[in-house]
C-alpha positions as CSV (number, residue, x, y, z in Angstrom):
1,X,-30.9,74.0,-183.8
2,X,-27.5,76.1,-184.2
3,X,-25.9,76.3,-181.1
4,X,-26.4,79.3,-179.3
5,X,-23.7,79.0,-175.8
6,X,-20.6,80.7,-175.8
7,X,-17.8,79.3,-177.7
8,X,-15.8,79.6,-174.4
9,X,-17.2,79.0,-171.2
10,X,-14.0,78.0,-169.6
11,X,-10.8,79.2,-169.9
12,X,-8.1,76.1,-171.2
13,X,-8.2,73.6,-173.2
14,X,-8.5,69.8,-173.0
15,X,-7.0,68.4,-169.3
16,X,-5.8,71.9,-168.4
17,X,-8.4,73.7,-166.6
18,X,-10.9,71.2,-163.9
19,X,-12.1,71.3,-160.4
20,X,-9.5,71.2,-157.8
21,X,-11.8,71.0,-154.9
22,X,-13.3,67.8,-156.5
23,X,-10.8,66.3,-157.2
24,X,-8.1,66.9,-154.1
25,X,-11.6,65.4,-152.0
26,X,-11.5,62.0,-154.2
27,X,-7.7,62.2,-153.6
28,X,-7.7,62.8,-149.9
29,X,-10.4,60.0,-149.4
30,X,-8.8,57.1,-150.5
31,X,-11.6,55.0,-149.4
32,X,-13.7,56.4,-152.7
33,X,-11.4,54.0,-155.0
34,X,-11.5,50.9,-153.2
35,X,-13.0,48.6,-155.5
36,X,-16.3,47.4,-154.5
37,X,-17.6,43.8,-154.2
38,X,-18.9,44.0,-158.0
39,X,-15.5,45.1,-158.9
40,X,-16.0,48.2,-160.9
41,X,-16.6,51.8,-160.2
42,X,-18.6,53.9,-162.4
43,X,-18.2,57.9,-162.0
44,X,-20.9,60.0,-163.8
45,X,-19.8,63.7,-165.1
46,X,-22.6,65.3,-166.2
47,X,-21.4,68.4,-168.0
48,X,-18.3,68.3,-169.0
49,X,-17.4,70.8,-171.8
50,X,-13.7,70.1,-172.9
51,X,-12.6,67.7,-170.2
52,X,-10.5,69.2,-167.9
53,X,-12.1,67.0,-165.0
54,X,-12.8,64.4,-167.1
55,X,-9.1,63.8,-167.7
56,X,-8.6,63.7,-164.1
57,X,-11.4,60.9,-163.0
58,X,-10.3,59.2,-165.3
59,X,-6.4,59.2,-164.0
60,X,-8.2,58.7,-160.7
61,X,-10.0,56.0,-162.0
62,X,-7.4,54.2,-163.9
63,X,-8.6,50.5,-164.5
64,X,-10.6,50.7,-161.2
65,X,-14.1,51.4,-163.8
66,X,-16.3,53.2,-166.2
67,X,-16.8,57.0,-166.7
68,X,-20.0,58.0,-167.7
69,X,-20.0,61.2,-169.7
70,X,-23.3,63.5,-170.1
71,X,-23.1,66.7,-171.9
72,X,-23.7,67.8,-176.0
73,X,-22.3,65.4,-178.6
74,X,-19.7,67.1,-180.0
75,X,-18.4,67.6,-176.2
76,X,-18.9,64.3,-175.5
77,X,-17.3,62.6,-178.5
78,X,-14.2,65.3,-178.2
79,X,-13.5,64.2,-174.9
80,X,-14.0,60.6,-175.2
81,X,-11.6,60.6,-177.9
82,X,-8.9,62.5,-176.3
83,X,-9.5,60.3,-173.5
84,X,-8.8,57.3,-175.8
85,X,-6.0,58.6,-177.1
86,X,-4.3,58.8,-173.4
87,X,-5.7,55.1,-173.1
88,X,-8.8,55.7,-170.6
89,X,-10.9,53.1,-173.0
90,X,-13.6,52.6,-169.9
91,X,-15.6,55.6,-170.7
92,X,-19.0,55.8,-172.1
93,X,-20.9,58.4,-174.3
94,X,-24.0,60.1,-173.5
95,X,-24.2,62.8,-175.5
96,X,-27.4,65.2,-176.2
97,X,-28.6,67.5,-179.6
98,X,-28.2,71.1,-179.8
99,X,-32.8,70.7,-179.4
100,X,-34.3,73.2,-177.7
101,X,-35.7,70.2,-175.1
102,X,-32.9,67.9,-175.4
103,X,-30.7,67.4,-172.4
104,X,-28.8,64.5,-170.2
105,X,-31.7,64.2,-168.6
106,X,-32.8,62.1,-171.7
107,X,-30.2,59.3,-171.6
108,X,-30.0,59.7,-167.6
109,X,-33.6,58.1,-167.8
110,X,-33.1,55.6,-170.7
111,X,-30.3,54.5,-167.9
112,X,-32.4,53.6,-165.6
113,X,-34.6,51.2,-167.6
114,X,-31.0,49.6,-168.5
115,X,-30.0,49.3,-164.7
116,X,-32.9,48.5,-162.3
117,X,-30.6,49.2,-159.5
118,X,-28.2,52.2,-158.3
119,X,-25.1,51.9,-160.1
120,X,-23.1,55.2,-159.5
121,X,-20.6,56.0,-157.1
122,X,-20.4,59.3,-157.6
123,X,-22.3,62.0,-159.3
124,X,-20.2,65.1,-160.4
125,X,-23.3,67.8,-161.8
126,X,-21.6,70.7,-163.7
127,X,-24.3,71.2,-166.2
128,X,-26.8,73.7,-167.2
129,X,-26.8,75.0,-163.3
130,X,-30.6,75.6,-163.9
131,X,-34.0,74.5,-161.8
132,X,-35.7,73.9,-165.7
133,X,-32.9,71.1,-166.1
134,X,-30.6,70.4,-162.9
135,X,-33.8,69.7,-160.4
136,X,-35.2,66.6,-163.0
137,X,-31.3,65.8,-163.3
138,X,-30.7,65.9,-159.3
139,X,-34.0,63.7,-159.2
140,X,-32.7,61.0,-161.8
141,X,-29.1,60.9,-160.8
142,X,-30.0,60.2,-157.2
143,X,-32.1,57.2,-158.0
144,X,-28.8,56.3,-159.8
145,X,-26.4,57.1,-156.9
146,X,-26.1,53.9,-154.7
147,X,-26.0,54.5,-150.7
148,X,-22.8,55.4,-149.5
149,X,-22.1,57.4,-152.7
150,X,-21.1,61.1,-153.5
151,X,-23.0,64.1,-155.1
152,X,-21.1,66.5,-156.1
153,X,-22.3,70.1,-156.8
154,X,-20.3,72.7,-158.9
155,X,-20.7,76.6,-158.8
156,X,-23.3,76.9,-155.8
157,X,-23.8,80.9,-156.0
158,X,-23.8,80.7,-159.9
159,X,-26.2,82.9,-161.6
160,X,-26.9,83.5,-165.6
161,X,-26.1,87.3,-164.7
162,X,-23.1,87.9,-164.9
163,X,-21.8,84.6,-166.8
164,X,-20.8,83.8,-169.6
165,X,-24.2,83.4,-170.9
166,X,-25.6,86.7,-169.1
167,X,-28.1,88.3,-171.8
168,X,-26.0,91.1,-172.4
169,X,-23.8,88.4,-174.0
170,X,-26.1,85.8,-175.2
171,X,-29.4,87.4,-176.4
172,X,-31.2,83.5,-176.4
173,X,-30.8,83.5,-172.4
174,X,-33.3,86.8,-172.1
175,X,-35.8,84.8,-174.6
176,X,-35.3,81.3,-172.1
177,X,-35.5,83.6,-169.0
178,X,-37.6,85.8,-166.8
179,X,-35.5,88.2,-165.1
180,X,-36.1,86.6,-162.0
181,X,-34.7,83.4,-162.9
182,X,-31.4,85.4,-164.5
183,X,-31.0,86.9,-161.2
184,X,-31.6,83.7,-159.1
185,X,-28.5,81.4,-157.8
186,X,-30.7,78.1,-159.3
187,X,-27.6,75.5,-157.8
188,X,-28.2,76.8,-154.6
189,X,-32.0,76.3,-155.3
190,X,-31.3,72.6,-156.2
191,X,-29.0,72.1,-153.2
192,X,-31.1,74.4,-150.5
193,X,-35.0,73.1,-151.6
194,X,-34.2,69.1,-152.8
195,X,-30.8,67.9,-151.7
196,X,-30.8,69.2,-147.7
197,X,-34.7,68.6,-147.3
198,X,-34.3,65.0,-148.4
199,X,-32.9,64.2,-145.2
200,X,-30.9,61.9,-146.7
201,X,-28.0,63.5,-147.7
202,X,-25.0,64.2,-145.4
203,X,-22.9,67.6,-146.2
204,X,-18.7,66.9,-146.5
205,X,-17.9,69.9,-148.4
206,X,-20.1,73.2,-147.8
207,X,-22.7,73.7,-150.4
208,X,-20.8,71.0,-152.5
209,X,-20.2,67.5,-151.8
210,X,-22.9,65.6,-150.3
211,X,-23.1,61.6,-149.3
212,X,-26.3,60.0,-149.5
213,X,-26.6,57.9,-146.7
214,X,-30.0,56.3,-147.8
């Protein structure tokens, strides 16, 4: 399948454009990079287009553990080699096809036959900000998320209207999509109907940054 998103989606290129409020919270908590008993933290980005906040987890990181990339394969292998080439070598590749049902969600499940237990510490979700893919991905990601770890939520009021895959722009969005679901904020779906009726999440950041306490 040719790829049909926008060739920009965010303005920048590699390590110049990411998400301050994500990452001044990491910084200001300094209890998020203690190492752990098993002595490694693993950080999942899932969506990462040309690494602007990949590049800074991973200066976050530093030798402290492994960051776990989710997004399309060319994405994926662009940033992991850039990331390589400033000498971040704990990061691993999950990249996806251009398929019309392809997603993270693939490799996010193949994961948890791999690990039989949490393993995240934090979960940063900048994906396809849609209830088809992000609800299955909130789903997976938090039976990956240990207790005591981080959820992270980008672009709460984000709607395909309006963006840069509004179908005034991007004719395959109006084929994908009723007009209700252009029109609806889906993140704040995710968040609103599955994170905050869980009852086991506890809100640090308004509509963004959520510890799961169980």
């Amino acid at each position: 399948m040719e790829k049909w998103y926008p060739k920009k989606i965010l303005a920048g290129e590699f390590a110049e454009k990411y998400n301050k409020t994500t990452i001044d919270f990491i910084e200001k908590h300094s209890g998020l990079m203690n190492v752990p008993d098993k002595g490694v933290l693993r950080f999942a980005e899932i969506g990462i287009w040309k690494g602007g906040t990949s590049f800074q987890l991973a200066r976050l990181l530093g030798k402290k553990g492994e960051l776990f990339l989710f997004d399309y394969e060319d994405n994926v292998d662009y940033v992991a080699e850039n990331l390589k080439k400033e000498g971040y070598k704990k990061v691993r590749r999950f990249g996806s096809t251009q398929r019309f049902l392809d997603s993270y969600n693939w490799p996010l499940g193949k994961l948890m036959d791999q690990f039989s237990y949490p393993i995240f510490d934090y979960v940063y979700l900048d994906g396809a900000h849609t209830w088809a893919v992000d609800a299955l991905t909130f789903f997976l990601a938090d039976r990956l998320l240990k207790p005591g770890g981080y959820f992270d939520f980008d672009d709460y009021g984000w709607r395909l209207r309006g963006s840069s895959l509004d179908p005034e722009k991007i004719s395959a969005t109006a084929d994908m999509y009723t007009d209700e679901q252009i029109e609806a904020r889906q993140v704040e779906m995710i968040v609103e109907r599955l994170v905050r009726r869980s009852g086991r999440y506890t809100e640090l950041v308004k509509n963004k940054i959520f510890r799961k306490e169980a």
